[in-house]
N, CA, C and O atoms as CSV, one atom per row, in Angstrom:
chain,resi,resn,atom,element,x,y,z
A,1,UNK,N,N,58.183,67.797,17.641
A,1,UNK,CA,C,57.397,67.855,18.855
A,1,UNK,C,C,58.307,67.457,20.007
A,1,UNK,O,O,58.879,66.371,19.924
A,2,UNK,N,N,58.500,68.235,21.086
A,2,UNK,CA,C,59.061,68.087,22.187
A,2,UNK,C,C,58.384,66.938,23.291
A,2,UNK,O,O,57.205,66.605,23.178
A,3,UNK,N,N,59.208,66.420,24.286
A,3,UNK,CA,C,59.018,65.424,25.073
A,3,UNK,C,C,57.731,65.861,26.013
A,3,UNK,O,O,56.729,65.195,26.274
A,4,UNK,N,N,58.046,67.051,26.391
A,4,UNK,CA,C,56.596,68.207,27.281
A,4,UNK,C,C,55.131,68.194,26.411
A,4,UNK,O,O,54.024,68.116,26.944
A,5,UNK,N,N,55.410,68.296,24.804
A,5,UNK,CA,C,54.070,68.171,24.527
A,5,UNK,C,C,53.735,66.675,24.200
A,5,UNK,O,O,52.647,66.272,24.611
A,6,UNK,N,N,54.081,66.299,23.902
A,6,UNK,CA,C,53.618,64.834,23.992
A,6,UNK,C,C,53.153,64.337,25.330
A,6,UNK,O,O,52.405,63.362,25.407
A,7,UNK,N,N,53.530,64.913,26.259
A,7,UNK,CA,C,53.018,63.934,27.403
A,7,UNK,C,C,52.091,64.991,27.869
A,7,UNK,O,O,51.574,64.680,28.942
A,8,UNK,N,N,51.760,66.002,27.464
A,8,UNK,CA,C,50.499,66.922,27.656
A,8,UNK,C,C,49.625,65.954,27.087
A,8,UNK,O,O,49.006,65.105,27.729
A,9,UNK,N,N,49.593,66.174,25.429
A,9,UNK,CA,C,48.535,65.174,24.350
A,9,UNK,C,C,48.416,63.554,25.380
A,9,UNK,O,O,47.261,63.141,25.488
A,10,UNK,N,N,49.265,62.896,25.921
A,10,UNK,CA,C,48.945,61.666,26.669
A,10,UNK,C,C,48.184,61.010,27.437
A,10,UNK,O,O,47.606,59.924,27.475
A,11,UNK,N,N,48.408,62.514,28.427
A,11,UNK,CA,C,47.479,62.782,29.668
A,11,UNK,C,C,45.965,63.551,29.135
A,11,UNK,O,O,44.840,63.542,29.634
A,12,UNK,N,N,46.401,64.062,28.160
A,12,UNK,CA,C,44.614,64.193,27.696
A,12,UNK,C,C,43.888,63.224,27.156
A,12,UNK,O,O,42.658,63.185,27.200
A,13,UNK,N,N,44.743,62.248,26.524
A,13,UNK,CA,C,44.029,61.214,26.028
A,13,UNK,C,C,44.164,60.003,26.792
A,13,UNK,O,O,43.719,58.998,26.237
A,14,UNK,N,N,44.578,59.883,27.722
A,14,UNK,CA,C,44.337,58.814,29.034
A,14,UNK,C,C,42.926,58.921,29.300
A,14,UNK,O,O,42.548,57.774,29.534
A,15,UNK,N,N,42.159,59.553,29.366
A,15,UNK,CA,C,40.495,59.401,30.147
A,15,UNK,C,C,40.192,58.711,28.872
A,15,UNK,O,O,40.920,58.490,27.904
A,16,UNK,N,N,38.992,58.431,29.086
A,16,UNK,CA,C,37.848,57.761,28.093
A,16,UNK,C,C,36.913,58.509,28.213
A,16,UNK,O,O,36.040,58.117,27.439
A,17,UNK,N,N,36.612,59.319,28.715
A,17,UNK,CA,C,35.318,60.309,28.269
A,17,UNK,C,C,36.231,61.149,27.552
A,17,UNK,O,O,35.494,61.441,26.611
A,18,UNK,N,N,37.551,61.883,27.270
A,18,UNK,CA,C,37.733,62.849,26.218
A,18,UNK,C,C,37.827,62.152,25.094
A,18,UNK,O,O,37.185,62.492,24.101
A,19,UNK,N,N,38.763,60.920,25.098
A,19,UNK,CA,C,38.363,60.071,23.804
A,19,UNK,C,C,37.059,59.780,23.365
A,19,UNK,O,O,36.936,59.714,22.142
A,20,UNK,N,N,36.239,59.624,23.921
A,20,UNK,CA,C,34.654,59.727,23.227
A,20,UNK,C,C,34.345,61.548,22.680
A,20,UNK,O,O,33.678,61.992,21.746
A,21,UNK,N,N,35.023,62.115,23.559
A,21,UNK,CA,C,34.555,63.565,22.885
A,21,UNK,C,C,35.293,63.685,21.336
A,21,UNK,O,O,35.039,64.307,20.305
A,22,UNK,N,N,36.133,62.927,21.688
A,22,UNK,CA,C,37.191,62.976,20.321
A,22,UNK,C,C,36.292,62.229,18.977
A,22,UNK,O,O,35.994,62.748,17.901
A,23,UNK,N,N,35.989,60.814,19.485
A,23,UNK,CA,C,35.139,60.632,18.429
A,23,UNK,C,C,33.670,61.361,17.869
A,23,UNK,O,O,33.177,61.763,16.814
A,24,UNK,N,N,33.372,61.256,19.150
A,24,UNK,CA,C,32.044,62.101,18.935
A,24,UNK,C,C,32.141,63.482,17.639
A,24,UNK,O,O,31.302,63.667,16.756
A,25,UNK,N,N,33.191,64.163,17.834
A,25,UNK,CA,C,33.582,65.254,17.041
A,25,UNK,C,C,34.219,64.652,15.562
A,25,UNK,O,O,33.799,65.030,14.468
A,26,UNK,N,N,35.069,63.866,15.704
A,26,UNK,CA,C,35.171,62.931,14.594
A,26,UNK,C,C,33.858,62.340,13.615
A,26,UNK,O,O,33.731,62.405,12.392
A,27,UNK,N,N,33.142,61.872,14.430
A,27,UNK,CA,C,31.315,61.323,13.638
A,27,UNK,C,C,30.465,62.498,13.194
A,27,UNK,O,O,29.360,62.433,12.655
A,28,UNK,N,N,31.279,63.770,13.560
A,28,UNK,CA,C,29.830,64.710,12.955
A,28,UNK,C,C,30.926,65.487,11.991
A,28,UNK,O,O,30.928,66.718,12.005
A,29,UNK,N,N,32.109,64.573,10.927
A,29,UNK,CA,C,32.393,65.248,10.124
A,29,UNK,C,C,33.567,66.632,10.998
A,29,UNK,O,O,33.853,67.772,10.631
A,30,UNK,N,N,33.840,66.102,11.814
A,30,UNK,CA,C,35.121,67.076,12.474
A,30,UNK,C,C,34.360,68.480,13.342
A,30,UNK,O,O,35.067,69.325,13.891
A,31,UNK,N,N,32.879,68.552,13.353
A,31,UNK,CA,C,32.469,70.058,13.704
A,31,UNK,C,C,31.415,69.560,15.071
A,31,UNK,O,O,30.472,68.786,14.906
A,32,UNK,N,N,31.642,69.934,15.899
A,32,UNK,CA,C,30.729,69.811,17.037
A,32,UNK,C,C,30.486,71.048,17.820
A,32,UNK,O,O,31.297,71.962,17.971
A,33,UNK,N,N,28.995,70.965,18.415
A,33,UNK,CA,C,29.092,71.981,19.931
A,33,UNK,C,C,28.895,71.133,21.214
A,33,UNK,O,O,28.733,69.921,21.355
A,34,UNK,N,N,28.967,72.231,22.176
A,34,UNK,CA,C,29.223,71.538,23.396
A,34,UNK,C,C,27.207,70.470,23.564
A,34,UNK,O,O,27.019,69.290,23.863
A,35,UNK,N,N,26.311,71.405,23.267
A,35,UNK,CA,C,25.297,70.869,23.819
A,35,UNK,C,C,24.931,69.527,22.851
A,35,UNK,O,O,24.223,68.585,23.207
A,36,UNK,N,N,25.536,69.667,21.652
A,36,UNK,CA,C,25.537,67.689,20.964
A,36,UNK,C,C,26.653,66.959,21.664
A,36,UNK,O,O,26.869,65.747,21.683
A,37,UNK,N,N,27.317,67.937,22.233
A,37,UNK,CA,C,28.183,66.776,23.301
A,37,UNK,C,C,27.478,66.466,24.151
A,37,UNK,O,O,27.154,65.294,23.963
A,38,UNK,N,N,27.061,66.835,24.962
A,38,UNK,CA,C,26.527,66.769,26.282
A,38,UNK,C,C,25.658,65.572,25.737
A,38,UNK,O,O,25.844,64.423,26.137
A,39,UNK,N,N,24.548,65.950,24.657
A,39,UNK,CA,C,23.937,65.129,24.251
A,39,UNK,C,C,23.838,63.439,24.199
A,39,UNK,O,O,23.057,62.659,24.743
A,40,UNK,N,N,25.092,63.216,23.213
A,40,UNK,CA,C,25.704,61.961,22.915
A,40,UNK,C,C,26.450,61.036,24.004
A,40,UNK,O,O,26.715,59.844,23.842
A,41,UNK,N,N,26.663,61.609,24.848
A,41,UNK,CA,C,27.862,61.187,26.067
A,41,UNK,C,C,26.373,61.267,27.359
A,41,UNK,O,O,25.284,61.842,27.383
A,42,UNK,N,N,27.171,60.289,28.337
A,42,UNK,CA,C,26.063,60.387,29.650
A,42,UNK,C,C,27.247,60.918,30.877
A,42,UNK,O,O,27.903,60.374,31.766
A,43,UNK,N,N,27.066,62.340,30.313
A,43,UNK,CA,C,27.961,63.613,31.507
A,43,UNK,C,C,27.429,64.303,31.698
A,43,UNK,O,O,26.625,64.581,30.808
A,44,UNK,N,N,27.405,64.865,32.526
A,44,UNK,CA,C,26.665,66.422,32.843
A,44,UNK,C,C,27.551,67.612,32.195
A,44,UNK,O,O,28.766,67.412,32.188
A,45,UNK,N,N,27.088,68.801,31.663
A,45,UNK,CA,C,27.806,69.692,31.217
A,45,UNK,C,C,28.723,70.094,31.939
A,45,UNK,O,O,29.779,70.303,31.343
A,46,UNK,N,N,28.711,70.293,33.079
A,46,UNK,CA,C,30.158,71.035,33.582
A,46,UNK,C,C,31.554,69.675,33.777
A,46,UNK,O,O,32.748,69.977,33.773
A,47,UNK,N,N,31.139,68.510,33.901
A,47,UNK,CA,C,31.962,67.455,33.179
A,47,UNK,C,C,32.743,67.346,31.902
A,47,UNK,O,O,33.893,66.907,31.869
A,48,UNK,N,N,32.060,67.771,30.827
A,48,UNK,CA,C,32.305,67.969,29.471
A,48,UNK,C,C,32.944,68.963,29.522
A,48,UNK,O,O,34.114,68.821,29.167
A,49,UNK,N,N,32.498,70.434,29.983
A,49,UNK,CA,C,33.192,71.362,29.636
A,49,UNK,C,C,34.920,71.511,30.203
A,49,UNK,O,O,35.841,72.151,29.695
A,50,UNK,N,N,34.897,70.672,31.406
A,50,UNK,CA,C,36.463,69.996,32.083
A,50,UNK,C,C,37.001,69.162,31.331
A,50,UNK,O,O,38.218,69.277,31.480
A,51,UNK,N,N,36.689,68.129,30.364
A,51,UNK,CA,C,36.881,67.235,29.705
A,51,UNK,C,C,38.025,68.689,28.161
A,51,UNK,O,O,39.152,68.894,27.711
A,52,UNK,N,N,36.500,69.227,28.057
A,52,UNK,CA,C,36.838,70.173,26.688
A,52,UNK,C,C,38.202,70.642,27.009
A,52,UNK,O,O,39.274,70.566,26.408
A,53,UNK,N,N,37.817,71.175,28.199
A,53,UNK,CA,C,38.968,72.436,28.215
A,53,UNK,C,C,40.367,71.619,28.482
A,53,UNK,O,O,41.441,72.181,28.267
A,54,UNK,N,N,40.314,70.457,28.892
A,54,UNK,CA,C,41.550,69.623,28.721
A,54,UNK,C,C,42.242,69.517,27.342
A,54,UNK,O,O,43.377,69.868,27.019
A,55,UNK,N,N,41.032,68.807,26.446
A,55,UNK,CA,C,41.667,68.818,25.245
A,55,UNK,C,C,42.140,69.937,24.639
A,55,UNK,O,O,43.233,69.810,24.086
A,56,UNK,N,N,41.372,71.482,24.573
A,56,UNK,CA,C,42.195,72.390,24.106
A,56,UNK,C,C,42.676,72.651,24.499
A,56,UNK,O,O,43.197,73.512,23.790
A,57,UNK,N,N,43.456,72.636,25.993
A,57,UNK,CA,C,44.851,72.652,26.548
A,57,UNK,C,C,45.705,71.791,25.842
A,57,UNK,O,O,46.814,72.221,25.527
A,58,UNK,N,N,45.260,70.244,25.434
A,58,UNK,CA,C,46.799,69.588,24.586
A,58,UNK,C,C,46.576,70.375,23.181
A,58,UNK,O,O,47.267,69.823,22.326
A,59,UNK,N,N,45.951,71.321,22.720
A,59,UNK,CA,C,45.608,71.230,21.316
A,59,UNK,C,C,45.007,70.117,20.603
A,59,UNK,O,O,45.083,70.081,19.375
A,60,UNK,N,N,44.524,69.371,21.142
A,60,UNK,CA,C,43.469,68.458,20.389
A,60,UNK,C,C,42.529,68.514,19.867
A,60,UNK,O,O,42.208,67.640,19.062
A,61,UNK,N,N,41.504,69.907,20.233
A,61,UNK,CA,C,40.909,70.330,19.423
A,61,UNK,C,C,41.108,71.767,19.590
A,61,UNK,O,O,41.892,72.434,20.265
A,62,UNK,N,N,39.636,72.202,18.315
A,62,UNK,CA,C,40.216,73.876,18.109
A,62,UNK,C,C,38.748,73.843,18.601
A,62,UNK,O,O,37.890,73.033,18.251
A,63,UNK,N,N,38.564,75.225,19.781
A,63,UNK,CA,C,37.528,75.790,19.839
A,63,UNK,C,C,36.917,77.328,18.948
A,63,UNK,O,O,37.619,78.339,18.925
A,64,UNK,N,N,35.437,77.268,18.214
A,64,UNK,CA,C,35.690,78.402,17.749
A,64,UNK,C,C,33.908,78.201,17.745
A,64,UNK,O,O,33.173,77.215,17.788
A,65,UNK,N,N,33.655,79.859,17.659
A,65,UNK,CA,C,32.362,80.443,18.129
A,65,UNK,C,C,31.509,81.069,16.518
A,65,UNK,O,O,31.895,81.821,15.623
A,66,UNK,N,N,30.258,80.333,16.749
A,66,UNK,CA,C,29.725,80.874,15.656
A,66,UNK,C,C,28.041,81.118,16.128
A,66,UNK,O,O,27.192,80.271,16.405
A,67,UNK,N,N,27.928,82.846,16.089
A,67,UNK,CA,C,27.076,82.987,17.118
A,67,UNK,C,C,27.086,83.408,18.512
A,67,UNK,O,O,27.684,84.326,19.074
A,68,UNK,N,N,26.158,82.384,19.000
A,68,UNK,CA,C,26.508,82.061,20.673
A,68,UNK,C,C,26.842,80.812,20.968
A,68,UNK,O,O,26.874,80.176,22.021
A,69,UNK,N,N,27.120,80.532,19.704
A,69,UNK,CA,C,27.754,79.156,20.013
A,69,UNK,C,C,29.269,78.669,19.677
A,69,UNK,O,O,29.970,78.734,18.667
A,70,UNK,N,N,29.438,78.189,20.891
A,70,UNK,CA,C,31.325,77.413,20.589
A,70,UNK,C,C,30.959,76.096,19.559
A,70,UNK,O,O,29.833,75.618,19.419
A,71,UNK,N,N,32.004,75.712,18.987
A,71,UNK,CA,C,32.247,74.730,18.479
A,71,UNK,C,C,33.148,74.127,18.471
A,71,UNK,O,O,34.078,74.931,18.411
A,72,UNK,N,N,33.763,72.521,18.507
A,72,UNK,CA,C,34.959,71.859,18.534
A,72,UNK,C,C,34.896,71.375,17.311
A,72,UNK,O,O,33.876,71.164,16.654
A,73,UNK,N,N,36.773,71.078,16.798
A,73,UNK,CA,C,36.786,70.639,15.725
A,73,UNK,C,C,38.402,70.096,15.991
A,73,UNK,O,O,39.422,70.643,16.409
A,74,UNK,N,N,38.075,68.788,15.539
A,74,UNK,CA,C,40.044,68.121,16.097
A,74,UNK,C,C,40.962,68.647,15.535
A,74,UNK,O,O,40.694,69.601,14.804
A,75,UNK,N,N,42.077,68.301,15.649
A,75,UNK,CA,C,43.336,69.306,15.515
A,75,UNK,C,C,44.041,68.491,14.597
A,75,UNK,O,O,45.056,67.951,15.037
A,76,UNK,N,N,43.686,68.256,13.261
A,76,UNK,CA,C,44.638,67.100,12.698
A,76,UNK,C,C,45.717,67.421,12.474
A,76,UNK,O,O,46.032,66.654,11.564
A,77,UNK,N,N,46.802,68.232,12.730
A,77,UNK,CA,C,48.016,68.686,12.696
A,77,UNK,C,C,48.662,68.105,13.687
A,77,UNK,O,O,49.606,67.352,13.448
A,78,UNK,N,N,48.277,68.350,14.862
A,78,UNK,CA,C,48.545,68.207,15.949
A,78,UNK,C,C,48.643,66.327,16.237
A,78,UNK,O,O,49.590,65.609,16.555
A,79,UNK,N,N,47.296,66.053,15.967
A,79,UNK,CA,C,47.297,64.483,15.821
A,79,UNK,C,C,48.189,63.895,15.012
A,79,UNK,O,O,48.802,62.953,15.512
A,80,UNK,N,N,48.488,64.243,13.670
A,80,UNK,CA,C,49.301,63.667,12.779
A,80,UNK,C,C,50.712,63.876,13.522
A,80,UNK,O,O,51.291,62.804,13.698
A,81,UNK,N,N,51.440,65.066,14.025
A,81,UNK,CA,C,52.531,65.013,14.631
A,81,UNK,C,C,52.794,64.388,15.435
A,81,UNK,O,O,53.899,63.863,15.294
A,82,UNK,N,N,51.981,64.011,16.815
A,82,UNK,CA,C,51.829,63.256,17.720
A,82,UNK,C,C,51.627,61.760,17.165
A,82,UNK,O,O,51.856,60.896,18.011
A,83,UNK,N,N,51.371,61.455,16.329
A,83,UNK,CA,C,51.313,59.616,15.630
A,83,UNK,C,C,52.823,59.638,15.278
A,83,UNK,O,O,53.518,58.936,16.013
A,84,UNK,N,N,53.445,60.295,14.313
A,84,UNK,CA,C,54.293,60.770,13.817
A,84,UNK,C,C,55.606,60.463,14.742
A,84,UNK,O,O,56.597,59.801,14.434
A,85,UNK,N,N,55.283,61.227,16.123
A,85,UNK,CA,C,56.547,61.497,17.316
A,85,UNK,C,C,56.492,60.101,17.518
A,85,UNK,O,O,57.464,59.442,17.149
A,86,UNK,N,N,55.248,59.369,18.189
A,86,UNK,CA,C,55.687,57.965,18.334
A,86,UNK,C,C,56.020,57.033,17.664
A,86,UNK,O,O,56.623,56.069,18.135
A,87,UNK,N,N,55.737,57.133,16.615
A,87,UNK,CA,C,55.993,56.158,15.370
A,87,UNK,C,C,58.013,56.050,15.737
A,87,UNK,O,O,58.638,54.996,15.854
A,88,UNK,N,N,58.532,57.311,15.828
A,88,UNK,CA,C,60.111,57.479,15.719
A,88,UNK,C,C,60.189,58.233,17.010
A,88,UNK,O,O,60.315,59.434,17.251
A,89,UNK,N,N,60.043,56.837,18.008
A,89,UNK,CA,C,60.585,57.545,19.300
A,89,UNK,C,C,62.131,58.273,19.732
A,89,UNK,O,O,62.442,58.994,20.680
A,90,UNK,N,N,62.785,57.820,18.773
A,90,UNK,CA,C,64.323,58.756,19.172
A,90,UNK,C,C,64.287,60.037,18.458
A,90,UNK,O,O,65.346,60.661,18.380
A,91,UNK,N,N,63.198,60.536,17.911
A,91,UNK,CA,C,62.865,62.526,17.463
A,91,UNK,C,C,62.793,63.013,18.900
A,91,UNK,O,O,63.119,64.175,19.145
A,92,UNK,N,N,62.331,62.087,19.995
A,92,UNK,CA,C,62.032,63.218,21.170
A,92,UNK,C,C,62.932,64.396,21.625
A,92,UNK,O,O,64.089,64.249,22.021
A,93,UNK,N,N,62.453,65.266,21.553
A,93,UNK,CA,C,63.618,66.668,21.982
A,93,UNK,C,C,63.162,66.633,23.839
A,93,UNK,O,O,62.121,66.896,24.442
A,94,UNK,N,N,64.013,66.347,24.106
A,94,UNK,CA,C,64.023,66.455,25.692
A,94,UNK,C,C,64.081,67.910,26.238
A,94,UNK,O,O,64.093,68.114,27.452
């Protein structure tokens, strides 16, 4: 993992409302939609959906549609690499 994506994943996980989206998606077994987000969290939807679209910009989660409905689901690849990069901060590829 390069120095650029890591500090993408950083800055997405600096807020505390995407980290709650993170768990939130985490507590239902890795599979969520937006309107049990909205639900669980005290945001208004077009909040969340700025929140969302952050995280699948770092790849933090995967969005995918079943129906008419989107769904989130975390990116444990992505997470494990990113624990991984910091764990051995001299891997950074600059």
């Amino acid at each position: 993992m390069n120095l650029k994506e890591v500090e993408k994943i950083a800055k997405a996980l600096s807020d505390r409302n995407r980290l709650l989206i993170m768990k939130a998606i985490q507590k239902n077994e890795g599979k969520l939609d937006c309107s049990a987000i909205v639900d669980s969290l005290d945001l208004s939807q077009p909040s969340i959906s700025h929140h969302i679209k952050r995280l699948v910009e770092a790849d933090l989660i995967i969005p995918y549609k079943e129906g008419r409905f989107y769904f989130y689901s975390l990116n444990q690849n992505i997470l494990n690499d990113y624990l991984a990069t910091l764990k051995n901060l001299q891997s950074f590829n600059d």
